[in-house]
C-alpha positions, 0 to 999 in steps of 0.5 A: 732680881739677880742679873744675869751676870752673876750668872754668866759669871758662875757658869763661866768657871769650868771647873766649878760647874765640874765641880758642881756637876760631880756634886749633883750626882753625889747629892741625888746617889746618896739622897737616894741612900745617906738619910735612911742609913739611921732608919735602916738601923732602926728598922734593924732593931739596933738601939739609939746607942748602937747606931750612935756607935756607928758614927762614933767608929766613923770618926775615930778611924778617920783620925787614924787613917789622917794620921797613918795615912798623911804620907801617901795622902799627899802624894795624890792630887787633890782630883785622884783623891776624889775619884779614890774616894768613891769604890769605899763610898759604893763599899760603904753602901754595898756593906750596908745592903750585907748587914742585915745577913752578917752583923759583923759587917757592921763594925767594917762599915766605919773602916770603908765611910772613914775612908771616903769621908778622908778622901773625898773631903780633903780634895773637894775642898782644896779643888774648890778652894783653888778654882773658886773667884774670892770676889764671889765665894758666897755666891759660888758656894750658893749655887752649889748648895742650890744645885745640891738641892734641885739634884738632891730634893727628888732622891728622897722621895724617890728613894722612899719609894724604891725601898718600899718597892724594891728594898734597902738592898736594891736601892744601895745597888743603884746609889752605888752605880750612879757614884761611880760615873760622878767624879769623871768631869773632873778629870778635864782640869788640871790636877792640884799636888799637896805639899812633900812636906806636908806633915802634922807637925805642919798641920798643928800650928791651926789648931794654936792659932789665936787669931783663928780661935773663934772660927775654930770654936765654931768649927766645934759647934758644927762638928757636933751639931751636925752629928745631931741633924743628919743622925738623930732628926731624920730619925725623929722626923721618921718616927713622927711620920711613921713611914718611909716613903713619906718620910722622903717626901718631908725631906724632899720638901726641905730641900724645894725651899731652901734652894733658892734662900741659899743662892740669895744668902751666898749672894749677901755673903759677897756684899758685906752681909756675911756676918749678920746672916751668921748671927741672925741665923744661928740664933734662929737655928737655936730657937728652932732647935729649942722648939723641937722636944714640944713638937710631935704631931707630924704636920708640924714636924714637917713644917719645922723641918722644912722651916729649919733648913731653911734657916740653916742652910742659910747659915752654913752658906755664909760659914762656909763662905768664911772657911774659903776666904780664910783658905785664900788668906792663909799661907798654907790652905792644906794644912789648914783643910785638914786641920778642919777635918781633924777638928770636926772628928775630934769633937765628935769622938768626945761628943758622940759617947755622951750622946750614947750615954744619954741614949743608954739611960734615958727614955727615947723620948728624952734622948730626943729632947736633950740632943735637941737642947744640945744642938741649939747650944752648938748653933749659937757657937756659931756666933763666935765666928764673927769674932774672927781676925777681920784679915783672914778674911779679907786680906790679900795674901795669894798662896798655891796649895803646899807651901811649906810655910804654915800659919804661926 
C-alpha cells in the first residue's frame, strides 16, 4: 500500500497540482479530438503518405520557427508560453473542422500545431522542472501521467460518440472551448524568465555532449516511435475495430489500466528502481511491438493495446524521470529542454519520409507491418539510456533557468 504521505506530499506542491490541473484539461479536450486526427484523415480519402505528410510539415516548421523565433521566445516566461500556446491549439482544431471544405487548409494546419507544440512544450517543461522536488520526480511525473489518464480515459469514448452523434466539426468546437479555460491555474505562480542570451549557439554544446550521448540516442528512438504510436497504431486499431465509437472505447480502456502501474512506476523511480523499469520495459515494449504484424481479429487488437500501454507508459515514466534529473543537474535546463525539442523534430523529418516511401510503395497491410517492426527497434534504443553518465542524474549541482553557462 503507498502511504498516505506520499500523498500529502504531492498534493502539497501547489504549482504541481496547477500543473496537474492545466494537464487534465488538456488531456480530456484533446482525447476528445487528437487521437481521431488520423481517422479523420482516413475517413477523408487521404493515403497513409499524405496523413504521414501532415506530421512530417508538423515537425519542420517547428524547426524553423525555434530557430526564427528563439529571440522572442526567450522574452516570455515559461506561464505566458503555455498560455500563447493554446489560441493556435483551438486554430489548430478549428482548421481541422474546415478541411474537409478547403483542402488547402490542410497545408496551414502544420503552421498552427508547430506553433503550440513550440510553445507549450517548451514552458511545460521548464515549469515542471523548476517547481518539481528531485527527491520525488518519478512519483510526481506519475501522478501526472495517472491523472492524465483518469481525465483522459473518458474523452475518447465520449468523444467517438459525439462524432457519431454530432460530427467531426462539433466535436472540434467544444475540445477547443475547454482549452481555452485550461492554463488559467497557472497564473497564480510566479513566472519563470528564459535567459537574455539564450541563443543556438548556447543550445548546440547538448547536442556534442559525450556524456549525455546515451540519452540523446534514446531521445531519437522516442521521437520516432512516437511518430509510429500516436499516428499509425490508433489507425490500425480503427481499421481492426471498424468504427469510431468503439474505437474510443478500445483507447479509453488503455487508459483504465495503466493508471495505476504509471504511479507505482514513478514511485520505484525515486527508490533506485529507475533503471531496471527502462530495461525490462523497453524490451517488453519491443516484444510487443513485434507481436503486432500477427494480430488482426479485433478482441486481440484490443487486448494488445491495452496490454501495450501499459507497458509503455511505464517506461516512459521512468524516461521521463531521467530527462528532469538530468535538468535539475545541468547548468542550463533551458538550453537543455530545447535542445530535446529540436532533437525529437530532427529525427522525425529524416524519419517521417521513409515512413511515406514505404507508405507510397507498399500494400497497407505491409506498411503496417514494417512501421511495427520499426517501432520495436526504437524502443530497444531505449536501453542506452541507462548508459548515461550516473552524475546527470543524481549529482547535485543547483541551477535557475537561464544561466549563461552551458554544458561543455
Amino acid at each position: 500500500m503507498i502511504s498516505d504521505k506520499h500523498h500529502l506530499h504531492i498534493f502539497g506542491n501547489k504549482e504541481i497540482n496547477a500543473l496537474y490541473a492545466t494537464l487534465g484539461f488538456l488531456a480530456f479536450a484533446e482525447g476528445l479530438l487528437s487521437v481521431f486526427v488520423p481517422i479523420f484523415f482516413w475517413n477523408l480519402g487521404f493515403p497513409l503518405w499524405k496523413i504521414l505528410l501532415f506530421y512530417f510539415l508538423h515537425s519542420a516548421l517547428f524547426l524553423i520557427f525555434t530557430l526564427i523565433l528563439l529571440p522572442i521566445i526567450k522574452k516570455l516566461s515559461d506561464k505566458m508560453m503555455m498560455f500563447l500556446s493554446i489560441p493556435f491549439l483551438v486554430l489548430y482544431f478549428f482548421g481541422l473542422s474546415m478541411v474537409e471544405v478547403e483542402s488547402f487548409i490542410f497545408f496551414l494546419l502544420p503552421v498552427a500545431s508547430a506553433m503550440h507544440t513550440l510553445l507549450f512544450n517548451i514552458g511545460y517543461h521548464i515549469d515542471f522542472s523548476s517547481a518539481s522536488d528531485k527527491e520525488r520526480i518519478g512519483e510526481e511525473i506519475g501522478v501526472r501521467y495517472v491523472l492524465g489518464s483518469v481525465l483522459g480515459l473518458a474523452a475518447p469514448f465520449f468523444g467517438g460518440a459525439l462524432i457519431e452523434a454530432a460530427g467531426f466539426q462539433e466535436t472540434f468546437l467544444i475540445g477547443s472551448a475547454i482549452l481555452l479555460i485550461s492554463v488559467l491555474p497557472l497564473f497564480f505562480f510566479k513566472n519563470r524568465n528564459l535567459a537574455s542570451d539564450l541563443t543556438i549557439k548556447s543550445i548546440v554544446p547538448f547536442f556534442k555532449n559525450k556524456e549525455l550521448l546515451p540519452f540523446t540516442l534514446s531521445g531519437i528512438g522516442y521521437a520516432i516511435e512516437v511518430v509510429i504510436s500516436k499516428t499509425i497504431w490508433p489507425l490500425f486499431i480503427f481499421l481492426a475495430i471498424g468504427g469510431v465509437k468503439e474505437f474510443g472505447g478500445v483507447i479509453s480502456l488503455g487508459l483504465v489500466v495503466t493508471a495505476v502501474v504509471t504511479y507505482l512506476v514513478g514511485f520505484l523511480s525515486d527508490y533506485g528502481k529507475r533503471r531496471n523499469v527502462i530495461r525490462w520495459a523497453s524490451i517488453a515494449n519491443a516484444l510487443v511491438w513485434f507481436i503486432r504484424p500477427f494480430i488482426g481479429q479485433p478482441p486481440m487488437v484490443a487486448g494488445m493495446h491495452v496490454g501495450g500501454n501499459v507497458i509503455y507508459s511505464g517506461l516512459m515514466v521512468a524516461w521521463a524521470s531521467q530527462y528532469y534529473k538530468i535538468t535539475k543537474t545541468v547548468s542550463d535546463a533551458t538550453a537543455f529542454i530545447i535542445s530535446r525539442e529540436l532533437l525529437y523534430n530532427s529525427a522525425r523529418v529524416v524519419f517521417i519520409p521513409i515512413l511515406m516511401y514505404i507508405a507510397y510503395t507498399t500494400s497497407t497491410s505491409t506498411f503496417f507491418s514494417i512501421s511495427f517492426v520499426l517501432a520495436g527497434c526504437m524502443s530497444l534504443i531505449f536501453l542506452v539510456a541507462n548508459k548515461t553518465h550516473a552524475h546527470l542524474l543524481t549529482g547535485l549541482i543547483t541551477h535557475e533557468h537561464g544561466n549563461k553557462d552551458t554544458l561543455a
